[in-house]
N, C-alpha and C positions, 0 to 999 in steps of 0.2 A: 560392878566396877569394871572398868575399861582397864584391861593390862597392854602393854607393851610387849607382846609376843606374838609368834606365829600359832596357829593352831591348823594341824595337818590330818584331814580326813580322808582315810582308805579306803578304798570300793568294796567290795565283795557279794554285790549281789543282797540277797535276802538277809546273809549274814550283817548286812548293815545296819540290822536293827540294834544289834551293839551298841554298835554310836548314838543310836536314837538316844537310849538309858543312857548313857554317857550324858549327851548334850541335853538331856532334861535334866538332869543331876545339876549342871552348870546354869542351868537358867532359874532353876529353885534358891542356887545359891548366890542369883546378879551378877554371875560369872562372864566375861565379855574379853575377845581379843583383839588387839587393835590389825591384823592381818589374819584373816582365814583364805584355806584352799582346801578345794573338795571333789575329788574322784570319782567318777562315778556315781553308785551310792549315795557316797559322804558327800557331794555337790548336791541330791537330791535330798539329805536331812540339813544340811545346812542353810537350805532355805528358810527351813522352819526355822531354827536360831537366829537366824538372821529378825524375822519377824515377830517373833519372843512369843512362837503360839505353841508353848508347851504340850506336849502328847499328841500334836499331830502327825507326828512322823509314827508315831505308835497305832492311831486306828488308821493311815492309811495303809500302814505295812499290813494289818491284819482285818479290816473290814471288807476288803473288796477281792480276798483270796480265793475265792467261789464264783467268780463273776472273770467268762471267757472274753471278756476285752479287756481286763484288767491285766493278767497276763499270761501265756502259755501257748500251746501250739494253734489255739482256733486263730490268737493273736499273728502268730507268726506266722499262717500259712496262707490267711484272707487278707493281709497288709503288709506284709514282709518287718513286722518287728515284732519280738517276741514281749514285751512290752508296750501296751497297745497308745500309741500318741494321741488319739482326740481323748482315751478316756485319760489317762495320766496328767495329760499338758493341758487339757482345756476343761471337761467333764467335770474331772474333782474341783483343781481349785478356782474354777469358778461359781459352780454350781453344787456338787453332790457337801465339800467341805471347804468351803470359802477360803482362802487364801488372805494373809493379810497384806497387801501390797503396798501399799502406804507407810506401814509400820517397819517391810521391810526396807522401805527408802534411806526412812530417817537410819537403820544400824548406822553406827559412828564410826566405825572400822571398814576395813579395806576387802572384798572378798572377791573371791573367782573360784568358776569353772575350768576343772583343768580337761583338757581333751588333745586330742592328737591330729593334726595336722596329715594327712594321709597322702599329703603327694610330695613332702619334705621327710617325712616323717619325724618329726619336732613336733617338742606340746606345745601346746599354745596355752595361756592362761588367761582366758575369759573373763573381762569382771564383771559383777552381778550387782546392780544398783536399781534399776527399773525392771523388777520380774518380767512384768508385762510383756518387754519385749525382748529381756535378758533369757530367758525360761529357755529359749532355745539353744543355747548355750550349755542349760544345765542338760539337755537333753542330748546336745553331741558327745556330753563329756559321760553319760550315759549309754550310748551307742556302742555295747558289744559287738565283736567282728564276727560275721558269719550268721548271727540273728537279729541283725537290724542291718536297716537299710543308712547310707551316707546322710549324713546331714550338710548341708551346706550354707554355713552364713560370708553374706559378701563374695559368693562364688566359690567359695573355700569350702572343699569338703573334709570332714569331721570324722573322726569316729572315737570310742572311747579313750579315757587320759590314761586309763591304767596300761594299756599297751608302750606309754612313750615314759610316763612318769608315774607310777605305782603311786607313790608316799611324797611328795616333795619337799624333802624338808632342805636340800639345798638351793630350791626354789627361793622359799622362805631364806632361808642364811642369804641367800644373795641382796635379798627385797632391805636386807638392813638387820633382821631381827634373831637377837644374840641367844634370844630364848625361846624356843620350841614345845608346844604340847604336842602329843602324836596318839590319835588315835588310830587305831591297829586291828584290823579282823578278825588275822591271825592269829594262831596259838603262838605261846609262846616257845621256839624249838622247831615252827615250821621253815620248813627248807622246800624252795619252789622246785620241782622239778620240771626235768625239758619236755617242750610240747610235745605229742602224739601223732595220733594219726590227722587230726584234724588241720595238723601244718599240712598236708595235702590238698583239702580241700580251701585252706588258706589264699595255698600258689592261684589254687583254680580262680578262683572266687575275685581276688582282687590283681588279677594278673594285667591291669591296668595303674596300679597302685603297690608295685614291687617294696616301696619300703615298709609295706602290711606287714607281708611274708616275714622279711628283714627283721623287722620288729618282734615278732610273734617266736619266730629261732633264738632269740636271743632272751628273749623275757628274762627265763629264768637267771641268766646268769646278774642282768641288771638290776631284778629284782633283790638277787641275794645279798648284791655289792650292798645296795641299800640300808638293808637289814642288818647289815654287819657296820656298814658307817652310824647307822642308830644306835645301836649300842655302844660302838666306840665315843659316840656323841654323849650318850644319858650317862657315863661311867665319868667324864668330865663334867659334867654338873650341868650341860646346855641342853640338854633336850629330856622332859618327862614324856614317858611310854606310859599308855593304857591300853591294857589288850587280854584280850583271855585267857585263862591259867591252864585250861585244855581247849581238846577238842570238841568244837559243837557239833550237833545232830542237827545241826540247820544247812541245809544245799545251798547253793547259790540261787534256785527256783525252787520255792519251800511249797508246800502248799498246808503243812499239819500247823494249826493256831498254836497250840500249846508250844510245841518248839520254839515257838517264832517269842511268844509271851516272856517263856523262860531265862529267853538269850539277852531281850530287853533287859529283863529282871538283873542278869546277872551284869550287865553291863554298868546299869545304874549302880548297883552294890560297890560296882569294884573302882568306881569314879566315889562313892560315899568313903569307902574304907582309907582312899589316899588324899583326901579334902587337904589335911594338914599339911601332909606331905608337900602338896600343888603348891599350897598358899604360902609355904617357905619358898619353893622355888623360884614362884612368882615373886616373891617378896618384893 
């Protein structure tokens, strides 16, 4: 069933597979939103939903984590992205696990990639209708800063959404839609803290691209505001939150199966446990 809401997916790297079990949860159950947006990560499984090929977001998270152009440093130090593009963008879904691109057409709902704009420093939100040639999209909105290289569509170079728009759920509120799903990385109780050292090599690095830096000092506070408008949101009845009840054992670059299994597991669980819940909200 097709709802009239937004559905907002968070990035986090490996821990994305969260959302995988979330969004297979949702497609077992004909679950469908008429606006998605997805972060990072959450733009790379919501392809899958888009195309309603349940558990692929599951063996590609975990079939290819032994294989050095899939991802990791042979990735990022022979091609400058730590996430390797011919095998992720072309390899897989064309060949190693077919992609359904046809099926992703027809989704009836509205979706994009969100990614960040690196010489305004504004998201931009990408829409995903024709993979084929959208895919790139999902891959700037993918583009961490400092392990991948700019993407550029239209001359506009890209790099990941979670730096300009973490969660967008006032993306979505803007687009029209009074009701919000939000899926979430996050434990629940975490609090971003400020960047490190690597705001250094940040300045270096993009010192053609100052609102990077801009961006990257300031996360956390943006982030937090975020987080605390969510909740102020979902205690009003407009936004349901799915997100983890602790902390995982999953890195944002995982490489152990089982963790990766587990996190799935638990994600799908915790999207089964609130079904009723959703389908009042949704009502």
């Amino acid at each position: 069933m097709m709802y009239q809401a937004g559905l907002i997916l968070e990035g986090g790297g490996m821990k994305g597979i969260y959302t995988a079990g979330v969004l297979d949860f949702f497609m077992d159950q004909e679950i469908m939103f008429s606006d998605c947006y997805g972060v990072s990560a959450g733009a790379c499984h919501l392809c899958n939903y888009m195309s309603g090929q349940r558990g692929r977001s599951y063996r590609i998270s975990l079939n290819y984590l032994d294989m050095k152009q899939y991802c990791g440093k042979w990735s990022l130090f022979t091609t400058g992205d730590l996430f390797g593009v011919d095998m992720n963008y072309s390899l897989i879904p064309n060949y190693l696990d077919p992609y359904d691109y046809d099926a992703a057409a027809k989704y009836e709902g509205r979706a994009c990639a969100v990614a960040t704009n690196i010489e305004t420093g504004k998201p931009a939100y990408l829409p995903l209708k024709d993979l084929r040639k959208d895919i790139i999209a999902v891959r700037a909105s993918s583009s961490l800063p400092l392990v991948s290289r700019n993407v550029k569509i239209d001359g506009v170079p890209y790099l990941d959404g979670g730096i300009s728009d973490s969660i967008p759920v006032r993306q979505s509120q803007r687009d029209g839609n009074r009701k919000n799903v939000v899926i979430m990385t996050k434990e629940e109780g975490f609090v971003r803290q400020p960047a490190g050292a690597e705001l250094a090599l940040v300045k270096a690095r993009y010192l053609r691209y100052p609102k990077v830096y801009e961006l990257m000092r300031e996360r956390h506070l943006s982030y937090n505001t975020t987080v605390q408008y969510i909740e102020e949101q979902q205690g009003k009845g407009k936004m349901f939150v799915i997100r983890p009840k602790h902390k995982s054992e999953v890195s944002r670059i995982e490489k152990d199966k089982e963790k990766m299994k587990a996190l799935y597991e638990e994600g799908y669980r915790d999207a089964q446990a609130c079904f009723l819940e959703l389908l009042e909200f949704l009502g």
